[in-house]
C-alpha positions in Angstrom: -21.7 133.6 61.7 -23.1 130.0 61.6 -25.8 131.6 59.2 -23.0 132.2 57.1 -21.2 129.0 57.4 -24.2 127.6 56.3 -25.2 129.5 53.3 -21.8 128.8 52.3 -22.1 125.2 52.6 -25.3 125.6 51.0 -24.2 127.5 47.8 -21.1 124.9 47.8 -23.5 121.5 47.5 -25.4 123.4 45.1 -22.7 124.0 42.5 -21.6 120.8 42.9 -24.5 118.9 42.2 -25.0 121.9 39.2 -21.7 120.4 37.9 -22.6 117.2 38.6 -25.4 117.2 36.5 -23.4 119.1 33.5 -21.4 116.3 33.4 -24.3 113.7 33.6 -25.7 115.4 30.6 -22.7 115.1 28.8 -22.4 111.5 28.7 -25.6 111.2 27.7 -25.6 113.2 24.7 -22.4 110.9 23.8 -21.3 108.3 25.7 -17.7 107.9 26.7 -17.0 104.6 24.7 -18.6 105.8 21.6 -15.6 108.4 21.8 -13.3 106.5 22.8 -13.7 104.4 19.6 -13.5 107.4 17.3 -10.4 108.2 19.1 -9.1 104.6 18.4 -10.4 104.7 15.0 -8.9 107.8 13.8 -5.4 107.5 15.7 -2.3 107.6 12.9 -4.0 107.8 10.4 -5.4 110.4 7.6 -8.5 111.7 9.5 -8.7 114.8 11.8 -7.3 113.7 15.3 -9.0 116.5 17.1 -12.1 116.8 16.0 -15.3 114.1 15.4 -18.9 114.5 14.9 -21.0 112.5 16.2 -25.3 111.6 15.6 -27.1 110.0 18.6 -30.1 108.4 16.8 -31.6 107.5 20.7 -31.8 111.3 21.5 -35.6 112.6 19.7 -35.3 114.4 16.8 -36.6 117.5 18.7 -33.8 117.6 21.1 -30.2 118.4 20.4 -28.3 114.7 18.9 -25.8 115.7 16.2 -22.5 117.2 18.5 -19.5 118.1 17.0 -17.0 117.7 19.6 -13.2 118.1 20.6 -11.1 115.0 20.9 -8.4 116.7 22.4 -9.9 118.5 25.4 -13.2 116.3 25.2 -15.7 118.8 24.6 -18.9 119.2 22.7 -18.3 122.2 20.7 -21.5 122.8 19.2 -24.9 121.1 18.9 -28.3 120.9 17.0 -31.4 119.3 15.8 -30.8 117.1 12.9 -33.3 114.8 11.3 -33.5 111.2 10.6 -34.8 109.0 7.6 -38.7 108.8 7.1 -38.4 105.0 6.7 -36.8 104.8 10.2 -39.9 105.6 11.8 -41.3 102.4 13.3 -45.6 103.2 13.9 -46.8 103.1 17.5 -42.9 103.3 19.0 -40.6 106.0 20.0 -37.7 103.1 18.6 -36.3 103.9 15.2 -34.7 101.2 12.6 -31.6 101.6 10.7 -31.0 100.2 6.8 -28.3 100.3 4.0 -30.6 99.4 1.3 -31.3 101.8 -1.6 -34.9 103.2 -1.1 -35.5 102.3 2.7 -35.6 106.0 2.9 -33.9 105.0 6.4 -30.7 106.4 8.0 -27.5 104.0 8.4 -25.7 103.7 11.7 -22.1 103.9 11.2 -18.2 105.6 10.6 -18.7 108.0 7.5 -15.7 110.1 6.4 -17.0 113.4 5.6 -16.1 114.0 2.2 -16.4 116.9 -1.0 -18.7 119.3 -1.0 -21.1 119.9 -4.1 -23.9 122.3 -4.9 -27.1 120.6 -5.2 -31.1 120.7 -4.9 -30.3 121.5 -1.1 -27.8 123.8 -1.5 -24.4 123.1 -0.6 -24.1 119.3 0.8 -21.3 116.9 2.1 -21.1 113.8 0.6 -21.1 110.7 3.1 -18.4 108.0 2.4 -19.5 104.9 4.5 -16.6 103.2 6.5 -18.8 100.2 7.9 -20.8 97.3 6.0 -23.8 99.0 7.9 -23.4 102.4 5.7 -21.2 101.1 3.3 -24.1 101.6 0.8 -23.8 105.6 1.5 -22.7 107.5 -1.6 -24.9 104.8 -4.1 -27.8 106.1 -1.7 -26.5 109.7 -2.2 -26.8 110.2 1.9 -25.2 113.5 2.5 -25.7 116.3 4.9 -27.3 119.0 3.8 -29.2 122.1 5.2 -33.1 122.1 4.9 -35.8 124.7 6.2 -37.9 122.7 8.3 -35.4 121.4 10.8 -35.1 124.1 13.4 -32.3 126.0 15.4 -33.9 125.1 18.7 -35.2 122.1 20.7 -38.5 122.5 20.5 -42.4 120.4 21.4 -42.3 118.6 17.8 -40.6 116.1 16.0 -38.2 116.9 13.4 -38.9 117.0 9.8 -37.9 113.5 8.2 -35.3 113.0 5.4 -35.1 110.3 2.8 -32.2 109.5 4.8 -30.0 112.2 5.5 -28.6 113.8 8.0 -30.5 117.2 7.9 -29.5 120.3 9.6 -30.8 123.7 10.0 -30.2 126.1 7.1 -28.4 128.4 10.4 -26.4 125.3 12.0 -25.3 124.2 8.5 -23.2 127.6 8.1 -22.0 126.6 11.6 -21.2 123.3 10.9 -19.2 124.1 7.3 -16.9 126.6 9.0 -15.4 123.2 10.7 -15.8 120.9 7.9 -14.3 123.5 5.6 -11.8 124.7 7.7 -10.6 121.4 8.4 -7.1 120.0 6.4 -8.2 116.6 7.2 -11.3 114.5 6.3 -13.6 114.4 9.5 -15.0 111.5 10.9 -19.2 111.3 11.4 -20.3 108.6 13.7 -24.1 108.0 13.8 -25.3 105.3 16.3 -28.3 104.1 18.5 
């Protein structure tokens, strides 16, 4: 009987330390204030209330960083591998710089509103209106998000591919991601920060 009390106890602590560390891992991937700005941001007004995507630039670009997430029952929904600008590379450092210059071939930190869809050299791509001054420059840099072959479905050893700026997905994820964009009566807020 004590045996059994104390593989009980046992099994107990170690579920909740399991969830514990589920929830850890959450507010990692996005912490709670960046959230609670998007859902301060997009409150009364005419973007989508319950859903938000959002781009942790401190995550690597191997691991899982772009989360598109429910406001409403604060949840990541999905999550992949997207890739950063080439520019933001800084040599020698794991730290990455951000820019809203034309050419910096760097990504921008900031609100976007997810906007039309077009058919480009990519494929099919979302144009990125920038809400902030540090993305405001988004749609004269043509940043959009847009699916691309080398960025893979998995977290993985290696780096990401680089963009010239863009947020690049998967050519798998992308289908994944357009289901909510598309499906979506209201523009849906990006937020990409570091």
């Amino acid at each position: 009987m004590k045996n059994l009390v104390f593989l009980s106890l046992l099994l107990l602590f170690s579920c909740d330390s399991k969830s514990q560390e589920v929830s850890k891992n959450s507010s990692k991937s996005i912490p709670s204030e960046k959230i609670v700005q998007i859902k301060n941001f997009v409150k009364d007004t005419k973007y989508n209330q319950d859903l938000a995507i959002f781009i942790n630039f401190r995550i690597p670009s191997n691991k899982f960083r772009f989360f598109i997430y429910d406001l409403k029952n604060d949840k990541i929904l999905e999550k992949a591998i997207v890739a950063h600008g080439s520019g933001s590379v800084v040599k020698g450092s794991n730290d990455l710089v951000f820019s809203n210059v034309k050419n910096s071939y760097q990504s921008s930190l900031g609100k976007y509103q997810i906007g039309s869809s077009y058919v480009g050299t990519f494929g099919k791509s979302y144009r990125l209106i920038g809400l902030d001054k540090t993305n405001s420059n988004a749609v004269k840099r043509a940043i959009v998000i847009h699916p691309y072959y080398c960025i893979s479905d998995v977290e993985t050893q290696n780096l990401a591919c680089l963009s010239l700026g863009c947020p690049m997905l998967s050519p798998n994820f992308f289908k994944v991601a357009e289901k909510y964009i598309d499906g979506s009566k209201k523009p849906i807020i990006l937020y990409a920060f570091y």
